[in-house]
mmCIF file as Biopython writes it, N, C-alpha, C and O atoms, coordinates in Angstrom:
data_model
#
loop_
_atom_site.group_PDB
_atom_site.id
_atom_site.type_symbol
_atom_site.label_atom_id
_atom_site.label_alt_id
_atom_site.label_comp_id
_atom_site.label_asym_id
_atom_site.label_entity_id
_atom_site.label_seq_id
_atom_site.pdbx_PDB_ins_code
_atom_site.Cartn_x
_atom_site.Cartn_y
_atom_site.Cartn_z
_atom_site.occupancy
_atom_site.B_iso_or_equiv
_atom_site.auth_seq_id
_atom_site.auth_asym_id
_atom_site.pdbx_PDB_model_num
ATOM 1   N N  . UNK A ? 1  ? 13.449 0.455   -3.176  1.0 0.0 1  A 1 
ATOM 2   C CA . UNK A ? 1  ? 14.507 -0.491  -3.448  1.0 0.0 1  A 1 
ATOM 3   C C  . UNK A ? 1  ? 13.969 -1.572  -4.376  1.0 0.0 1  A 1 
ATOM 4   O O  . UNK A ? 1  ? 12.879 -2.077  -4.108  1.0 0.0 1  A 1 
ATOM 5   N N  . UNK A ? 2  ? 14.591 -1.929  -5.351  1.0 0.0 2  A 1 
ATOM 6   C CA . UNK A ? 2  ? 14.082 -3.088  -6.676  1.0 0.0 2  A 1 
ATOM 7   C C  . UNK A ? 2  ? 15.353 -4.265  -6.165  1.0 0.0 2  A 1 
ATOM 8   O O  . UNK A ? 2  ? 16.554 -3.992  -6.145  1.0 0.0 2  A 1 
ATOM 9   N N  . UNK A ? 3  ? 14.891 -5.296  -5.865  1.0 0.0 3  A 1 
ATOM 10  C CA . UNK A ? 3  ? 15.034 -6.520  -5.255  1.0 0.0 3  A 1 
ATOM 11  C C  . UNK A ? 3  ? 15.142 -7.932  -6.259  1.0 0.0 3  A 1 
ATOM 12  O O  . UNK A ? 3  ? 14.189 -8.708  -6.190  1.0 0.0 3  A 1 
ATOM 13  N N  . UNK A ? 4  ? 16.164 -8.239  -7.089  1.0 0.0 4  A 1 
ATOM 14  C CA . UNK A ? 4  ? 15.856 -9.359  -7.957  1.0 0.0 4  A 1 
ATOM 15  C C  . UNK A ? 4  ? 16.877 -10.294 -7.843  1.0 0.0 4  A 1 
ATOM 16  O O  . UNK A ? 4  ? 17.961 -10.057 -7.311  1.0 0.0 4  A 1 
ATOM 17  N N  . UNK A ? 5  ? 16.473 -11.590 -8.445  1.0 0.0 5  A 1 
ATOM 18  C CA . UNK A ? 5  ? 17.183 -12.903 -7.849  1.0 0.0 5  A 1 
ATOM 19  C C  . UNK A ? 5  ? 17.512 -13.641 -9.402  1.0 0.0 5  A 1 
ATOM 20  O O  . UNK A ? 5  ? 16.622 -13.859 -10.224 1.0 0.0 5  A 1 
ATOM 21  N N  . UNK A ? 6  ? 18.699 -13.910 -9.579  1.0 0.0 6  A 1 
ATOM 22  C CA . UNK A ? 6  ? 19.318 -14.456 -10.977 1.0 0.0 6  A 1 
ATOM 23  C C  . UNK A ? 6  ? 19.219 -15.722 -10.836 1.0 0.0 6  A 1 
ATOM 24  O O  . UNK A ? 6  ? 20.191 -16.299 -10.350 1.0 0.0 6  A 1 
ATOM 25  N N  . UNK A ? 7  ? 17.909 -16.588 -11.255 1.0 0.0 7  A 1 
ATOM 26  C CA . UNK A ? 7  ? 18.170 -17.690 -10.906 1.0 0.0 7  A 1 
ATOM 27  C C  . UNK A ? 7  ? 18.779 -18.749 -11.770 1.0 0.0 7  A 1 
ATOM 28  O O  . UNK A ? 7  ? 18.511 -19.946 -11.871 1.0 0.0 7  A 1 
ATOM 29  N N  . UNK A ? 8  ? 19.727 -17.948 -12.407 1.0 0.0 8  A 1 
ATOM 30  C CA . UNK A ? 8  ? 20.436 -18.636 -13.085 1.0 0.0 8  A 1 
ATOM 31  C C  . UNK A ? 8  ? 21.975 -19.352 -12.451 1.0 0.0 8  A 1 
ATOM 32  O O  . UNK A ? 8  ? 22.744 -20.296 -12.627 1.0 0.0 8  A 1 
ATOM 33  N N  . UNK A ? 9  ? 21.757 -18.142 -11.609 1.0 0.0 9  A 1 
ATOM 34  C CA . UNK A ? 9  ? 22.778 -18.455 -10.340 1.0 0.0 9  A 1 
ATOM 35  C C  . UNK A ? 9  ? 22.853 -18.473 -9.189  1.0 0.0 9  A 1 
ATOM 36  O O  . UNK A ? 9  ? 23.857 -18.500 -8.478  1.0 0.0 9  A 1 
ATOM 37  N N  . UNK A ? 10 ? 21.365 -18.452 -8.820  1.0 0.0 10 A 1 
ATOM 38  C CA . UNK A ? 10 ? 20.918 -18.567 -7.209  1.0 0.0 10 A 1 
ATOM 39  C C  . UNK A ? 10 ? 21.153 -20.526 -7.161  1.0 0.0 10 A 1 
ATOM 40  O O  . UNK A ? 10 ? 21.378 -21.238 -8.139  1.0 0.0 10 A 1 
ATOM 41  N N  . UNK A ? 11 ? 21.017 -20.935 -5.829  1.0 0.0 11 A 1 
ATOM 42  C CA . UNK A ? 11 ? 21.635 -22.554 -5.511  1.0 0.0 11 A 1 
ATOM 43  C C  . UNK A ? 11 ? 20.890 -22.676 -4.779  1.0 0.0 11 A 1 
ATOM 44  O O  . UNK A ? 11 ? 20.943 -23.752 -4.183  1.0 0.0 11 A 1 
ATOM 45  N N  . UNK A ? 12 ? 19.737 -21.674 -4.356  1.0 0.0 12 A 1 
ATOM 46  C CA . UNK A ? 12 ? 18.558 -22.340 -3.274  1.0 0.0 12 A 1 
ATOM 47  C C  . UNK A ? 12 ? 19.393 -22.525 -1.682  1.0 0.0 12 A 1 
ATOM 48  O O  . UNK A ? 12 ? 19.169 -23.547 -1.033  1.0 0.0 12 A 1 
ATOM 49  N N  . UNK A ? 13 ? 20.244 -21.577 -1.199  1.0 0.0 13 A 1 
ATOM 50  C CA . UNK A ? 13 ? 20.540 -22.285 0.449   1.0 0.0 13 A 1 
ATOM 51  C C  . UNK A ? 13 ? 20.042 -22.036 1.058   1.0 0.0 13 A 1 
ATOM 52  O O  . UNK A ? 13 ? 20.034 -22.608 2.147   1.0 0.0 13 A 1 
ATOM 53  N N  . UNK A ? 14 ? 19.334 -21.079 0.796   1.0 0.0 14 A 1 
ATOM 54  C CA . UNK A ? 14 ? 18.627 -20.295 1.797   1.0 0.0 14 A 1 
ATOM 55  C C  . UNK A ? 14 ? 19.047 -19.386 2.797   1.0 0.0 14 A 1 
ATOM 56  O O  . UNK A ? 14 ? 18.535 -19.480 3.912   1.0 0.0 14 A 1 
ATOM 57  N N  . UNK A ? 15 ? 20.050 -18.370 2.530   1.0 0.0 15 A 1 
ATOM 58  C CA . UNK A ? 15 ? 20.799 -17.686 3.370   1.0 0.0 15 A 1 
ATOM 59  C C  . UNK A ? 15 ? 19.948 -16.756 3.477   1.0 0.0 15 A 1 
ATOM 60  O O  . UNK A ? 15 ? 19.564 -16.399 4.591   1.0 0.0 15 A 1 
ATOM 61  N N  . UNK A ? 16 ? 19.419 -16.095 2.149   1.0 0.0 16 A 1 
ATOM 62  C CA . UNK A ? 16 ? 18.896 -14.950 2.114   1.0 0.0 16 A 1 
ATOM 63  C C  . UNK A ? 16 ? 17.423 -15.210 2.858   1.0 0.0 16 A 1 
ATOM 64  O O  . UNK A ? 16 ? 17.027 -14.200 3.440   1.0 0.0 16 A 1 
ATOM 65  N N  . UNK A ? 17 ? 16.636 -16.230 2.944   1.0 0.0 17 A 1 
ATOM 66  C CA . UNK A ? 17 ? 15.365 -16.376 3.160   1.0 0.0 17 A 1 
ATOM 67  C C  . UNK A ? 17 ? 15.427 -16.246 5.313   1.0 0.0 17 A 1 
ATOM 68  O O  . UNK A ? 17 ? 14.649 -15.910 6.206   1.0 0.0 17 A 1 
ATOM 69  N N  . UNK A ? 18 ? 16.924 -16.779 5.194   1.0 0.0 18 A 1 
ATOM 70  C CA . UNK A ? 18 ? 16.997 -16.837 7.069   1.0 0.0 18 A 1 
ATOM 71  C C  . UNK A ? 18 ? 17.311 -15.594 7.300   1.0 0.0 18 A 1 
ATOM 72  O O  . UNK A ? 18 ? 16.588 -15.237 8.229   1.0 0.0 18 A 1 
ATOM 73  N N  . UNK A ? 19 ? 18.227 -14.426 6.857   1.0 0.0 19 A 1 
ATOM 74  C CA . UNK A ? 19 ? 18.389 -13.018 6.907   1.0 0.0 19 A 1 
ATOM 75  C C  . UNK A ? 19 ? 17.313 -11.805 6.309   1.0 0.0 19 A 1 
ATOM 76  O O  . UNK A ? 19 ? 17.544 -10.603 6.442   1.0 0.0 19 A 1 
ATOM 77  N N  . UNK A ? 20 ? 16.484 -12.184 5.845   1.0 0.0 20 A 1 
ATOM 78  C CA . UNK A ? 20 ? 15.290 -11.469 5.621   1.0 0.0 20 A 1 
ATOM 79  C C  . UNK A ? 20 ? 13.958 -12.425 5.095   1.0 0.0 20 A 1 
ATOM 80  O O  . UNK A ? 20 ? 13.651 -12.622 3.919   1.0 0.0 20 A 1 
ATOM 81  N N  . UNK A ? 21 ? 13.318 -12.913 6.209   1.0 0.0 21 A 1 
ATOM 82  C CA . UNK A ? 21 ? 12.206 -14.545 5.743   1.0 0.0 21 A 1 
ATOM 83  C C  . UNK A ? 21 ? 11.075 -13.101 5.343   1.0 0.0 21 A 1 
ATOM 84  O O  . UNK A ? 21 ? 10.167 -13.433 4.582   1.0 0.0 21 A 1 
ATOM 85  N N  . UNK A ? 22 ? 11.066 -12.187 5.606   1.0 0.0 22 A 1 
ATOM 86  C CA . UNK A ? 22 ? 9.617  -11.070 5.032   1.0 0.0 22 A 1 
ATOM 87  C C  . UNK A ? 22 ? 10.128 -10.677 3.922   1.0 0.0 22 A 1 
ATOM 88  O O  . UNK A ? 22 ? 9.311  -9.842  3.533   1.0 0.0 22 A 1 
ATOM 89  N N  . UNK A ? 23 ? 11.182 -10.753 2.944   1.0 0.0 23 A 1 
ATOM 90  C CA . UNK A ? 23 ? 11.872 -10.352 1.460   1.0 0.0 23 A 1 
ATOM 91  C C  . UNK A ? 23 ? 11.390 -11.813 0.462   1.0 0.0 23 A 1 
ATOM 92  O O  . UNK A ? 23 ? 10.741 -11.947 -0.575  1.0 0.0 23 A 1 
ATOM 93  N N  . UNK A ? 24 ? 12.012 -12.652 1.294   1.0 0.0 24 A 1 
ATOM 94  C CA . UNK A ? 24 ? 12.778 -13.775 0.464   1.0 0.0 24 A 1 
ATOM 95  C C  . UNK A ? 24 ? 11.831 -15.281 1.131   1.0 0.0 24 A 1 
ATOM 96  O O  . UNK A ? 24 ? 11.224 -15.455 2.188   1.0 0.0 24 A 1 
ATOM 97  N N  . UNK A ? 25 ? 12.070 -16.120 -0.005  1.0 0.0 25 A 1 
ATOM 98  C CA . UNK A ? 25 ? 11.078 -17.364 0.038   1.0 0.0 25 A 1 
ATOM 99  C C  . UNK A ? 25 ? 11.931 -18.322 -0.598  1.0 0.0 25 A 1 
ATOM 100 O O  . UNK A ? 25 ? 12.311 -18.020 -1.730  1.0 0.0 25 A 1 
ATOM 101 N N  . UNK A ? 26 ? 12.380 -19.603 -0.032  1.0 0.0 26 A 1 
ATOM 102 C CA . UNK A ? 26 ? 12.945 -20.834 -1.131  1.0 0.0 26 A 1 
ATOM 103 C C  . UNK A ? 26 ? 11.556 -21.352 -1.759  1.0 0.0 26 A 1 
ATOM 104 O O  . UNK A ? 26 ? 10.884 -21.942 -0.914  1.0 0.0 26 A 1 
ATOM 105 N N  . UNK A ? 27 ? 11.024 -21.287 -2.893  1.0 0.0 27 A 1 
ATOM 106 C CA . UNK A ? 27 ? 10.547 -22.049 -3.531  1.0 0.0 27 A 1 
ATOM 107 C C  . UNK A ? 27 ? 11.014 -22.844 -4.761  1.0 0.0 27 A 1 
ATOM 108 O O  . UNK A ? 27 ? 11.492 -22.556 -5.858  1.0 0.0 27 A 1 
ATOM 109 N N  . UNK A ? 28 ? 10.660 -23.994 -4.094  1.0 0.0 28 A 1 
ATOM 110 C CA . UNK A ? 28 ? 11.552 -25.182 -5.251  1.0 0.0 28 A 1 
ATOM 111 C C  . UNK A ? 28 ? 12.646 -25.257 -4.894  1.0 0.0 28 A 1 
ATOM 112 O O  . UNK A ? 28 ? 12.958 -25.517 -3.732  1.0 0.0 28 A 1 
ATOM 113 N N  . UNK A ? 29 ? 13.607 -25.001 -6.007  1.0 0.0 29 A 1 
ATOM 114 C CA . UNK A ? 29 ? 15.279 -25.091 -6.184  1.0 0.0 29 A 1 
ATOM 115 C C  . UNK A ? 29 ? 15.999 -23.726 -6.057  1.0 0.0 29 A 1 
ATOM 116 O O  . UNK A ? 29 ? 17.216 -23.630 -5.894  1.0 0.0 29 A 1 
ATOM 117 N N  . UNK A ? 30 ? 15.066 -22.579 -6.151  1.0 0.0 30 A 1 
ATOM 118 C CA . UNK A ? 30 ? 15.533 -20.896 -6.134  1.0 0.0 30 A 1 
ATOM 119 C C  . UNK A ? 30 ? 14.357 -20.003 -4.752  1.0 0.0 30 A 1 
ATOM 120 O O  . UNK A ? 30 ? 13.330 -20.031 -4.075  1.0 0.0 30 A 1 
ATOM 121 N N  . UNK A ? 31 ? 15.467 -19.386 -5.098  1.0 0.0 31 A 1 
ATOM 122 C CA . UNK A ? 31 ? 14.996 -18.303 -3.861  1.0 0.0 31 A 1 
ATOM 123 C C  . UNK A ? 31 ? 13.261 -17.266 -4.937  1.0 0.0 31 A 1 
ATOM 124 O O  . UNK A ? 31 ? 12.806 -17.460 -6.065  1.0 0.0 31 A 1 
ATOM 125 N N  . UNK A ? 32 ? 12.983 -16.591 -4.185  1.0 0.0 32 A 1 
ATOM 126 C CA . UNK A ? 32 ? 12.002 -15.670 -4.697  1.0 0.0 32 A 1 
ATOM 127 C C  . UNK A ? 32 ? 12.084 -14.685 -3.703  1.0 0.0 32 A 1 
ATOM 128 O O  . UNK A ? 32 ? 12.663 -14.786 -2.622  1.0 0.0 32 A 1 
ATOM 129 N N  . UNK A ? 33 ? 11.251 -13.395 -4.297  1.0 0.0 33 A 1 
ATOM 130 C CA . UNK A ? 33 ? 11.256 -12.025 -3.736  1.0 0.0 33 A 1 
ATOM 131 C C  . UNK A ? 33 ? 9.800  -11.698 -3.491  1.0 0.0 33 A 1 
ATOM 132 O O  . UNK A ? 33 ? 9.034  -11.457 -4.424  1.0 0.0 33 A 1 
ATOM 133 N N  . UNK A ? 34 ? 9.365  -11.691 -2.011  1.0 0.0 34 A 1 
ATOM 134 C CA . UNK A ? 34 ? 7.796  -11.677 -1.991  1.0 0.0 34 A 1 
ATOM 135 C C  . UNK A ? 34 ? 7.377  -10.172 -1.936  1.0 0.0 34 A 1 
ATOM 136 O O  . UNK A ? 34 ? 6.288  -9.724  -2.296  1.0 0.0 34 A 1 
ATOM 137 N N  . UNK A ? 35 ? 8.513  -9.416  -1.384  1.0 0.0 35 A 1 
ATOM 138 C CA . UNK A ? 35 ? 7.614  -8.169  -1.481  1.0 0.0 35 A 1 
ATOM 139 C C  . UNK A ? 35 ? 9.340  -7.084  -1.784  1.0 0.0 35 A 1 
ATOM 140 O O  . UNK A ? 35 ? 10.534 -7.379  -1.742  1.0 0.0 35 A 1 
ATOM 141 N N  . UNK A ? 36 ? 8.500  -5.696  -2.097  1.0 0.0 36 A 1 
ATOM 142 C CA . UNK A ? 36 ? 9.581  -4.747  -2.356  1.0 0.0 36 A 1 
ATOM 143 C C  . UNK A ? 36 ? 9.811  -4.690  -0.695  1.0 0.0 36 A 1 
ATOM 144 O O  . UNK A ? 36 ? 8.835  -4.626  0.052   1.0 0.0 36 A 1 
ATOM 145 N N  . UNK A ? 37 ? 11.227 -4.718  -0.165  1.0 0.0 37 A 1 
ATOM 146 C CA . UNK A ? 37 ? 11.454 -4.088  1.143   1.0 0.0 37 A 1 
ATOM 147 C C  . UNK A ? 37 ? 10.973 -2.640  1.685   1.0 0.0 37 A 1 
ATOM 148 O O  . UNK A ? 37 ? 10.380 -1.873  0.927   1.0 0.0 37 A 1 
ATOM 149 N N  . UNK A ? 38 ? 11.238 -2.316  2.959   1.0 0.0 38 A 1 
ATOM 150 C CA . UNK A ? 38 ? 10.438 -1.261  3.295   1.0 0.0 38 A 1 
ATOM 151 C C  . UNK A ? 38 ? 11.058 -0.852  4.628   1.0 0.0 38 A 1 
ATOM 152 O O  . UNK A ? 38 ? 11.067 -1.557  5.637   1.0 0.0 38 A 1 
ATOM 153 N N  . UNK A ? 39 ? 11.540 0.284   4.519   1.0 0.0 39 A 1 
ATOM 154 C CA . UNK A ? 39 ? 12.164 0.671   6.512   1.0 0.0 39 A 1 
ATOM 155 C C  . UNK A ? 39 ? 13.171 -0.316  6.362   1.0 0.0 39 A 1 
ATOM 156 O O  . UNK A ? 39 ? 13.557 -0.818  5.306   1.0 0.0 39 A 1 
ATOM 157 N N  . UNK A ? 40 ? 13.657 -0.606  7.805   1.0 0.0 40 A 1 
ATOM 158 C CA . UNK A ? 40 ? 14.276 -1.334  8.056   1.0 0.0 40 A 1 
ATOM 159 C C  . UNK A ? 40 ? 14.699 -2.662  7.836   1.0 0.0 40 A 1 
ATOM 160 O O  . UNK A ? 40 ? 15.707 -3.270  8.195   1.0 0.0 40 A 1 
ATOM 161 N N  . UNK A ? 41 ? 13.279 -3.119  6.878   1.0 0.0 41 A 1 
ATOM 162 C CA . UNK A ? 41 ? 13.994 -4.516  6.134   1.0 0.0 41 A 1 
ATOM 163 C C  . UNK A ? 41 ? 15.347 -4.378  4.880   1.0 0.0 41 A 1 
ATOM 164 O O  . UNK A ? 41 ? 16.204 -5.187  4.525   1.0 0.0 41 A 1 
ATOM 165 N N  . UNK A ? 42 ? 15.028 -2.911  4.441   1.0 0.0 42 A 1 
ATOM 166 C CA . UNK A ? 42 ? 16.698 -2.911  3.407   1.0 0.0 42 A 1 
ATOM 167 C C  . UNK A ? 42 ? 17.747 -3.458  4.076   1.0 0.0 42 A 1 
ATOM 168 O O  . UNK A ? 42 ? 18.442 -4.372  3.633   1.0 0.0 42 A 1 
ATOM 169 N N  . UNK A ? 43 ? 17.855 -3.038  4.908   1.0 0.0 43 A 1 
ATOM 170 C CA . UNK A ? 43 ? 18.940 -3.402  5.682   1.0 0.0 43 A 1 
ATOM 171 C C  . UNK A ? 43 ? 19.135 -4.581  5.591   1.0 0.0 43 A 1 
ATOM 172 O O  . UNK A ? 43 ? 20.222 -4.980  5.174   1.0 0.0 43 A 1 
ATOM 173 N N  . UNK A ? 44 ? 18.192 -5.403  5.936   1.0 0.0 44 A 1 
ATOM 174 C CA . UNK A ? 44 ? 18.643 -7.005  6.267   1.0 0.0 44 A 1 
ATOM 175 C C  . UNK A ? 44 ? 18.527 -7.794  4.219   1.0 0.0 44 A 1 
ATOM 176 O O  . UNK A ? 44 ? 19.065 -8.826  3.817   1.0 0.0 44 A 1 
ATOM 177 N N  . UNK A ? 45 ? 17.709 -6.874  3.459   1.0 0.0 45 A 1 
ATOM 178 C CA . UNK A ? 45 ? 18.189 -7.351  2.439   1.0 0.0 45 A 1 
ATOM 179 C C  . UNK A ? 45 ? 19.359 -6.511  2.189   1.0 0.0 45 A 1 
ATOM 180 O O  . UNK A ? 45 ? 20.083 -7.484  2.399   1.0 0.0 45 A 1 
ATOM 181 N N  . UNK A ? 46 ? 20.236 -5.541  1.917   1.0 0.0 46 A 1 
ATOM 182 C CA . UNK A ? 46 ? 21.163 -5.743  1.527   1.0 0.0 46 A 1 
ATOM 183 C C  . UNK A ? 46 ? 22.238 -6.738  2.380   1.0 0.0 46 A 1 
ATOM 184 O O  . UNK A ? 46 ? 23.070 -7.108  1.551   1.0 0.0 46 A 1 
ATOM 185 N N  . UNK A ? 47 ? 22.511 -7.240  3.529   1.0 0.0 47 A 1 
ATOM 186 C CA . UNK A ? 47 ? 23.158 -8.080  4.190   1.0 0.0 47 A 1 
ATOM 187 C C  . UNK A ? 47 ? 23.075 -9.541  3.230   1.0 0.0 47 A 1 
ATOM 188 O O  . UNK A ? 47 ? 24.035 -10.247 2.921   1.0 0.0 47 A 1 
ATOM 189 N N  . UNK A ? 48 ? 21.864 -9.719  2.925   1.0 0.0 48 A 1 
ATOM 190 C CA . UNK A ? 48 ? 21.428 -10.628 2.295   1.0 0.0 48 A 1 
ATOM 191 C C  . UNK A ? 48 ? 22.321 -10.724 0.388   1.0 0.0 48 A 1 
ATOM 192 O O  . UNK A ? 48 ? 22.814 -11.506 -0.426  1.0 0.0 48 A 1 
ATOM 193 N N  . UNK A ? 49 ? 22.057 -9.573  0.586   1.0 0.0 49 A 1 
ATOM 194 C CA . UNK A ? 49 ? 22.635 -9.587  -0.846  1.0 0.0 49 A 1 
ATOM 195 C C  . UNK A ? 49 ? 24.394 -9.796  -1.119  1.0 0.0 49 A 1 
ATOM 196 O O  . UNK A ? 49 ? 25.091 -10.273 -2.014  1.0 0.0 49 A 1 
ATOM 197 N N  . UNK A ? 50 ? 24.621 -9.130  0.226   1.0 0.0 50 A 1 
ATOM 198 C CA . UNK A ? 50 ? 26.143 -9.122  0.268   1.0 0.0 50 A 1 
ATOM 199 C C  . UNK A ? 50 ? 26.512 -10.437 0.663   1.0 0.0 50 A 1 
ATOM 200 O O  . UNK A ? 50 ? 27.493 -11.006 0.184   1.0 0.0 50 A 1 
ATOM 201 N N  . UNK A ? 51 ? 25.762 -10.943 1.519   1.0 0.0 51 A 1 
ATOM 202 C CA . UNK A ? 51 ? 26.276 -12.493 2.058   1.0 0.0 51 A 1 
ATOM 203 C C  . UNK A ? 51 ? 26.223 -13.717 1.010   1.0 0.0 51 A 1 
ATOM 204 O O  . UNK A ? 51 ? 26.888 -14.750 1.091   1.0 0.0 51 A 1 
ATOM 205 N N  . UNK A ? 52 ? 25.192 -13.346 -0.099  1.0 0.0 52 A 1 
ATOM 206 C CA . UNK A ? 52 ? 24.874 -14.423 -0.992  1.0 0.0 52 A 1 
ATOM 207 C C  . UNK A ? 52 ? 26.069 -14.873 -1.652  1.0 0.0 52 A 1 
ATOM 208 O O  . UNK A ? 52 ? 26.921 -14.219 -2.253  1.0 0.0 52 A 1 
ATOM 209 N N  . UNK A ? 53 ? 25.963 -16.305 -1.397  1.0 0.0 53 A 1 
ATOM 210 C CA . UNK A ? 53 ? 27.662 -16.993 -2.157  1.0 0.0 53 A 1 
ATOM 211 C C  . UNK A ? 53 ? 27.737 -16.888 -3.457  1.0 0.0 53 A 1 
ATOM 212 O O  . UNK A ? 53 ? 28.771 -16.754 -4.111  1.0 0.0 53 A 1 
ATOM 213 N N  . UNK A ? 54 ? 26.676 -16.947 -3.842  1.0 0.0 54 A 1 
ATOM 214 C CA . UNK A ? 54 ? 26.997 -17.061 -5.444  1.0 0.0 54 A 1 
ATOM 215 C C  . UNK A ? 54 ? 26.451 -15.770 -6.243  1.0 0.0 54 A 1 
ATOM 216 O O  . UNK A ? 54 ? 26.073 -15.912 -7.406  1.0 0.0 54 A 1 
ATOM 217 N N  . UNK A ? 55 ? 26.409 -14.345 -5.530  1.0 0.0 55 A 1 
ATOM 218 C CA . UNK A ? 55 ? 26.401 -13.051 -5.887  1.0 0.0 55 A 1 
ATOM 219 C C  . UNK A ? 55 ? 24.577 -13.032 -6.962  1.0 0.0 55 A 1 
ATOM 220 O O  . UNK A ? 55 ? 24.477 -12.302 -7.948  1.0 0.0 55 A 1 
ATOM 221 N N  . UNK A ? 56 ? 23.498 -13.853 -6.539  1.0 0.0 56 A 1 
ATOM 222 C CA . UNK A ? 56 ? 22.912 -13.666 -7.237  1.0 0.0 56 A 1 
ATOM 223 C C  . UNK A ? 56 ? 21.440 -12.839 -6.759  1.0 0.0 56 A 1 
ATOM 224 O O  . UNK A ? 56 ? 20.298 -13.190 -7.056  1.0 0.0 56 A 1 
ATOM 225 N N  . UNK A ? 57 ? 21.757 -11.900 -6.109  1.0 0.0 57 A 1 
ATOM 226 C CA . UNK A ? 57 ? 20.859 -11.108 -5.541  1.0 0.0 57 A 1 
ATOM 227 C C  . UNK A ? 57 ? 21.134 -9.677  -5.844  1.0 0.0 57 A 1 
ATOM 228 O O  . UNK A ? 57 ? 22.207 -9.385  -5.316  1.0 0.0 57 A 1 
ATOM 229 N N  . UNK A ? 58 ? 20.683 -8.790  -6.392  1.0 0.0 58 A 1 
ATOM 230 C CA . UNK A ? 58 ? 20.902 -7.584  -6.863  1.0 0.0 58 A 1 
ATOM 231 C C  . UNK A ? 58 ? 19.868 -6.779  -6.247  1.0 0.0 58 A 1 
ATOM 232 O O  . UNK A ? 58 ? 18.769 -6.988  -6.761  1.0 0.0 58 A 1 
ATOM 233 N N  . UNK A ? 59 ? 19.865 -5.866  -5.246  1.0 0.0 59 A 1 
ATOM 234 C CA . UNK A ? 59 ? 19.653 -4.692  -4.725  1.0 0.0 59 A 1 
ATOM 235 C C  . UNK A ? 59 ? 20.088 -3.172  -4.929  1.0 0.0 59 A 1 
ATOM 236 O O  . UNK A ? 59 ? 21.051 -2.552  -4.479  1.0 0.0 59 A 1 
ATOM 237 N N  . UNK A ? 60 ? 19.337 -2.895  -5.529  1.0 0.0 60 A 1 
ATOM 238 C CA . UNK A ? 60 ? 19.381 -0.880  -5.855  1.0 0.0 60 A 1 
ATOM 239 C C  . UNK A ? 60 ? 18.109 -0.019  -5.195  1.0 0.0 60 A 1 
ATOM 240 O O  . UNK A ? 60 ? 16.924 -0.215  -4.924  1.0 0.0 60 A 1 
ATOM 241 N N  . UNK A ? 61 ? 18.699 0.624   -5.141  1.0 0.0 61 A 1 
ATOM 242 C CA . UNK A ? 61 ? 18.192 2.054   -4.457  1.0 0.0 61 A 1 
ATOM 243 C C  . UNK A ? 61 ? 17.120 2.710   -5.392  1.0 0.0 61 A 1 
ATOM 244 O O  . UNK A ? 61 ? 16.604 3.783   -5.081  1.0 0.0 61 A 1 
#
């Protein structure tokens, strides 16, 4: 799974970092992607991706 964050339109809330804290990191003002997911963390990143308000998380297979 390839895991990337538009921080052109990420807002830093940190939704994604509380629904997957082993994917995702607030540093600064934007989110970051610490590792490729694996097993059962897709899952909680795509939740992550779907929940993000401002659609700036892109997850593929």
């Amino acid at each position: 799974m390839t895991v990337t964050i538009d921080t052109s339109r990420c807002i830093g809330c940190g939704m994604c970092a509380y629904a997957a804290p082993e994917v995702f990191q607030i540093q600064g003002k934007f989110s970051t992607v610490l590792k490729t997911p694996e097993g059962r963390e897709t899952y909680r990143v795509l939740d992550a991706a779907n929940g993000c308000p401002v659609n700036a998380i892109t997850a593929t297979r």
